[in-house]
N, C-alpha and C positions, 0 to 999 in steps of 0.2 A: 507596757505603759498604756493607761486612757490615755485617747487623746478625743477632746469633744471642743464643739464652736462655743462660740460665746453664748450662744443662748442656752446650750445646756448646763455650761458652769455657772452661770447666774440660778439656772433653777438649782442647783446643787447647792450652791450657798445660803437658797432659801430652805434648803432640805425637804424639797419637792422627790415625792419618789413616783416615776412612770412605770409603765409596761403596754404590752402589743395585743391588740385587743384579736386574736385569730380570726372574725368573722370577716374582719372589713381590714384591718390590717394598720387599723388607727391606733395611735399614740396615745394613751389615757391619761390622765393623773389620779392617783388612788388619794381617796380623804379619807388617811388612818386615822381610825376611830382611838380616843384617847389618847394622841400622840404624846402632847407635852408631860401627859402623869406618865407616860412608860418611860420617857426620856432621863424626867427626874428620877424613877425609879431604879435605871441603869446606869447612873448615871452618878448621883447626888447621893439618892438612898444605898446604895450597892456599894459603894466606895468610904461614905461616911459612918453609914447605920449598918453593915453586915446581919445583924439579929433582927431588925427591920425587913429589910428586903428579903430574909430568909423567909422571916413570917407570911408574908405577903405575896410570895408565889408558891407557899404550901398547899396543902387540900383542905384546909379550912378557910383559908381566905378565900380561894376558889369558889367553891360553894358558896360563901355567902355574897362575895361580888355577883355569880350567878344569877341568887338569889332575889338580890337586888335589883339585877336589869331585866331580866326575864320573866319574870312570877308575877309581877307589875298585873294588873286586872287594863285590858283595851277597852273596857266599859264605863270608864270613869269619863266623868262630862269633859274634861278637860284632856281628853287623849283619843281620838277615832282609829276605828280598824283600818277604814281605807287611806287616811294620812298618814299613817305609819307604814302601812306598805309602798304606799308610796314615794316615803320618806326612806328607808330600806333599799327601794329599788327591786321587790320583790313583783316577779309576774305573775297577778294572777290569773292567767288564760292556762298558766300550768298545770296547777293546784287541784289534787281528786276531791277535796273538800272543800266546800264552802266557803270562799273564802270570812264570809261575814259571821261564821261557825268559831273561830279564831275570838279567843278569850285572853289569850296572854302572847308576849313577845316568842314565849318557850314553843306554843303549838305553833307558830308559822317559823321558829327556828326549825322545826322538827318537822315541816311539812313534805306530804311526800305528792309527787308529780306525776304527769301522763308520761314516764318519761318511753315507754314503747313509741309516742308520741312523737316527744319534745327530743329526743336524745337519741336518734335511733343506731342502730349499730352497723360496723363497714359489714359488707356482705364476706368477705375473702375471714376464713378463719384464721387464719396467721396474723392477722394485726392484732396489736397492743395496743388497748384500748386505757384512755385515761378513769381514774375511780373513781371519780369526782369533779364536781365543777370547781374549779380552781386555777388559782396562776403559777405555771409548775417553770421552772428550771431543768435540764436535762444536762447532763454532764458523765467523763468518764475519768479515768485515772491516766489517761497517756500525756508524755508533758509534767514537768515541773508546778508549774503554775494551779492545771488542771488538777495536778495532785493535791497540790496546799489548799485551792479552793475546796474539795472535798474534805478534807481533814479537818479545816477551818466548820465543817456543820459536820461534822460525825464520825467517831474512830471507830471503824468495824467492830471489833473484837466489845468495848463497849458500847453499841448501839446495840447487839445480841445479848448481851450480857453474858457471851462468852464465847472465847477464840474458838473454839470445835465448831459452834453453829455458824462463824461469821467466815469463813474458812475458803468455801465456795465461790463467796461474790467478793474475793480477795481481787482486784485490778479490773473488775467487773463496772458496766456501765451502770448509771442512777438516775432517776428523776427527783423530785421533791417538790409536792404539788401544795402548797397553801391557800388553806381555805380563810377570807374572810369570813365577817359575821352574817352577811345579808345574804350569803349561797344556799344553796343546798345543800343538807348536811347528810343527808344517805352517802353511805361508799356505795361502788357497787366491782364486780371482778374484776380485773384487767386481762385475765388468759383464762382458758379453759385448763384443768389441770386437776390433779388430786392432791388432795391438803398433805404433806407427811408431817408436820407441825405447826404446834398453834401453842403460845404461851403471852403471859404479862411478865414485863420487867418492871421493876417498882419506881418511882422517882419522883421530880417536884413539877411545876407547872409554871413555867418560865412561859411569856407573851413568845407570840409569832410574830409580833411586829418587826417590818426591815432591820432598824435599830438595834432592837434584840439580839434578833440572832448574831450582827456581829460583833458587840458586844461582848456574848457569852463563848468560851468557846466550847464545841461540841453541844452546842445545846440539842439535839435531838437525840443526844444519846444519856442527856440528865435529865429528860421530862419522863414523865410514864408514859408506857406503851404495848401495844399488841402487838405481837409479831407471829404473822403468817406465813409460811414457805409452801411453794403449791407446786411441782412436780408439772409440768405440762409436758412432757416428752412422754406422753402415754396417748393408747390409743384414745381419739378423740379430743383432744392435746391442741392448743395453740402450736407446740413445737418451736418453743424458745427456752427451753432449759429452765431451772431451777429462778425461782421469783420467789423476791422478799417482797410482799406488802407489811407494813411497818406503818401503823395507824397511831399517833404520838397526840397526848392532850396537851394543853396548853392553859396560860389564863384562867380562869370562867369556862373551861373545859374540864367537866370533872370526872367523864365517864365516855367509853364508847360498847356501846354493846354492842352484841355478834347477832345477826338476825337472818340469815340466810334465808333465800327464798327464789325460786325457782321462777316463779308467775306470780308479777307484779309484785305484790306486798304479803301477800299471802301464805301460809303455812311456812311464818318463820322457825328459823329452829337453829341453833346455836352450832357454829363448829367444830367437827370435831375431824382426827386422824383416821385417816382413811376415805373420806367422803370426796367424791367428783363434785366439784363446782363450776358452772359455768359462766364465761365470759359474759359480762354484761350483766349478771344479775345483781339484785341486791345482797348486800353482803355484814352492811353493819348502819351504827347510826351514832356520830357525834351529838352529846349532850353537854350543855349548847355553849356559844362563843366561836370564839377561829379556832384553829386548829391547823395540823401537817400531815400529810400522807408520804411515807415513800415508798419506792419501787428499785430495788435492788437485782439486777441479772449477774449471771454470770460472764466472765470473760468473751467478748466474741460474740453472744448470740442473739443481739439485739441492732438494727439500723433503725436511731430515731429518726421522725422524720425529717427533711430538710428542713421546712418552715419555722420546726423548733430551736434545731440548728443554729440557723442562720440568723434570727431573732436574740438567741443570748448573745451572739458575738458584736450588736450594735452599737454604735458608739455617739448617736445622736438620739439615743433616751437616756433620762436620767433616773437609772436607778442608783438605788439608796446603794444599792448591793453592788456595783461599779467602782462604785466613790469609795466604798467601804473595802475593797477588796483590791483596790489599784488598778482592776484590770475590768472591758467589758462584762457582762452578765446578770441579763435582763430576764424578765417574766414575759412569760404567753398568756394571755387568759383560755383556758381551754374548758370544752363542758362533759361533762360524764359520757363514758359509754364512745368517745371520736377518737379517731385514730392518734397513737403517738408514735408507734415504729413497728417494723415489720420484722419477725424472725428473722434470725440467719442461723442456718443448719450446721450443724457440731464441723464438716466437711469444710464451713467459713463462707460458703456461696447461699446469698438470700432467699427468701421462697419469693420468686418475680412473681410467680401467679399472683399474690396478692399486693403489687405493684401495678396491676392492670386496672386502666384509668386513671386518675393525676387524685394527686393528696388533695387539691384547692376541689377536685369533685367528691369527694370522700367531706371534708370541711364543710363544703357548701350545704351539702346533703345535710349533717349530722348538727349544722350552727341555726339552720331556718327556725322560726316558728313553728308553735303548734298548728298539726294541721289541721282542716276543719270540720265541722258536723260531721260531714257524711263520709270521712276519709278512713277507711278500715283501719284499724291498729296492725298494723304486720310483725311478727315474734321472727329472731333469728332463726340461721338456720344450724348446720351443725357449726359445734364452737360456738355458739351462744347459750341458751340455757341447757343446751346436751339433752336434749328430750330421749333421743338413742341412748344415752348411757343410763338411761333408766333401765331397761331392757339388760343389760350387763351386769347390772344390781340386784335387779328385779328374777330375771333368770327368765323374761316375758321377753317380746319380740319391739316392745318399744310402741308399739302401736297406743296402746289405751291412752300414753301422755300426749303422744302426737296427733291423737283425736283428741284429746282434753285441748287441745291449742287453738282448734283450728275449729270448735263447735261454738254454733251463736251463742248457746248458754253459759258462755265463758267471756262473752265478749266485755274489754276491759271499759271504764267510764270514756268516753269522749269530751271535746270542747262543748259548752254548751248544759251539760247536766253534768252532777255530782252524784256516787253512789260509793258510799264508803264499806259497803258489806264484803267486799274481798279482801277488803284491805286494815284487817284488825285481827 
């Protein structure tokens, strides 16, 4: 059963939705963008009009709401670059481009970041790193409740779109990270690991708004979606078992493409079975609106962290998703590339190595601002972009990427100046 004071059931009656802001540890209120139209349309339209509300979270409607909020010219007298980012909430101390370069809502939806910078990664390779900046959920299958809650946003066997593939992360732990409109919309890896599949399931594009989802049931397994499995129990391997990342569009989300890319933005290239990926790198890129990522383990081989934890099970925020679900479970706001949990070995005992030093210096580290002018960019080490598993690919000793890393003539843009030549 919730049980919340009176001030959080008064925000629930206004249908106020919170969550934990990880940096500072603040209480937020999120200002869902178009609430009242998605309300009516789950609601009024869904119930009354079914041919309606079909229409309307197809892929043509998609596209064209898109179309309409994004494509928009920020040149027009009546609309500046900088009050709309402003207005967004979008940093641009981040941003490898120009910010005042920015012609439409679409190029700072799609904007990519210092994030070697802005986002840097735990040093210990056994962490599970988040793919996104996003407000994720973590959750597993043990418990009655815990079970419904999972079932209530996704049935295995249809979320794969078929029982053989979903098989694996059968009672297995999940995250489910939701990205608003004003984030960052690059994925980027969460384990080092090798791809052994990559496929699309077809479907419609149902909102990500709180609402929504409980609303609909199983909606991440009716939108269309990517689904990745990456293999990390190989050499050079995060070493947490088999991972489902599960990239789901939404809304005004009509496309995600696959861009992989080693260093920074650079020499993307689409994935494929067989390829070693590294933790932390860029991996794809939501085209544009909010959107949902998941993260799928297997049984056993994952300890998320406490703070995320401890945070869904609160009972003095008001999430939409508490009120909706009868039971605590709250969002984290978390940012690309920072820790969410640490392996644990097939054997069931964690890699403590990478428990050395507290999660809150791990957070601190990975939540700060960009650093400044004169602060070297610093690239992981192994388990981040696997500059070594080059070398195993290559059938070369590794050296020439790991001198590609670490020479000036490589050196990525800093704060301060823009140079977009790497990164196209």
């Amino acid at each position: 059963m919730l049980v919340a004071g009176s001030g959080v059931t008064a925000l629930a009656h206004s249908g106020a939705h919170q969550y934990i802001e990880r940096a500072t540890g603040a209480v937020r209120t999120e200002q869902l963008i178009a609430d009242r139209a998605v309300g009516w349309l789950y609601s009024t339209a869904r119930e009354h009009a079914p041919t309606l509300f079909k229409a309307l979270t197809s892929r043509v409607a998609t596209d064209l709401i898109a179309a309409l909020n994004y494509s928009v010219s920020l040149r027009t007298p009546w609309i500046g670059v900088a009050h709309k980012l402003r207005k967004l909430g979008v940093n641009i101390e981040e941003m490898v481009a120009a910010p005042h370069a920015s012609t439409s809502l679409r190029e700072i939806f799609e904007r990519q970041i210092r994030y070697w910078e802005c986002r840097p990664l735990p040093e210990h390779s056994a962490r599970v790193v988040s793919p996104c900046d996003a407000r994720v959920l973590v959750g597993n299958s043990a418990g009655r409740q815990a079970l419904l809650i999972k079932q209530k946003f996704f049935e295995l066997a249809e979320l794969f779109g078929a029982e053989r593939k979903a098989q694996p992360f059968a009672g297995g732990d999940w995250a489910i990270f939701r990205l608003t409109p004003e984030k960052y919309h690059y994925n980027h890896v969460p384990v080092s690991g090798r791809v052994v599949d990559f496929y699309e399931v077809d479907g419609a594009f149902h909102s990500c708004n709180p609402s929504a989802l409980i609303s609909v049931a199983s909606p991440y397994a009716r939108n269309r979606r990517a689904v990745t499995i990456i293999d990390s129990d190989v050499v050079d391997g995060t070493g947490v078992g088999r991972v489902a990342m599960i990239e789901v569009v939404a809304l005004m989300i009509g496309q995600v493409v696959q861009r992989y890319s080693e260093i920074g933005y650079s020499g993307a290239r689409p994935l494929g079975r067989g390829m070693f990926i590294g933790r932390g790198a860029v991996k794809s890129l939501f085209r544009p609106g909010s959107s949902t990522v998941l993260l799928l383990f297997e049984k056993g081989r994952i300890k998320f962290d406490d703070d995320l934890l401890g945070n869904s099970r609160r009972t003095d925020v008001c999430s939409r998703f508490s009120v909706g679900f009868g039971a605590p479970l709250v969002e984290t706001d978390v940012r690309v590339r920072s820790s969410i949990g640490v392996a644990i070995q097939p054997d069931g005992n964690a890699d403590w190595g990478a428990t050395e030093g507290t999660e809150n210096e791990e957070i601190q580290r990975s939540t700060g601002e960009c650093l400044g002018g004169g602060t070297e960019a610093r690239f992981p080490r192994t388990g981040g972009f696997a500059a070594n598993v080059s070398a195993r690919r290559d059938g070369g000793d590794g050296g020439g990427l790991r001198a590609a890393i670490v020479t000036p003539t490589l050196a990525l843009p800093r704060r301060g100046g823009w140079n977009s030549s790497l990164f196209t």
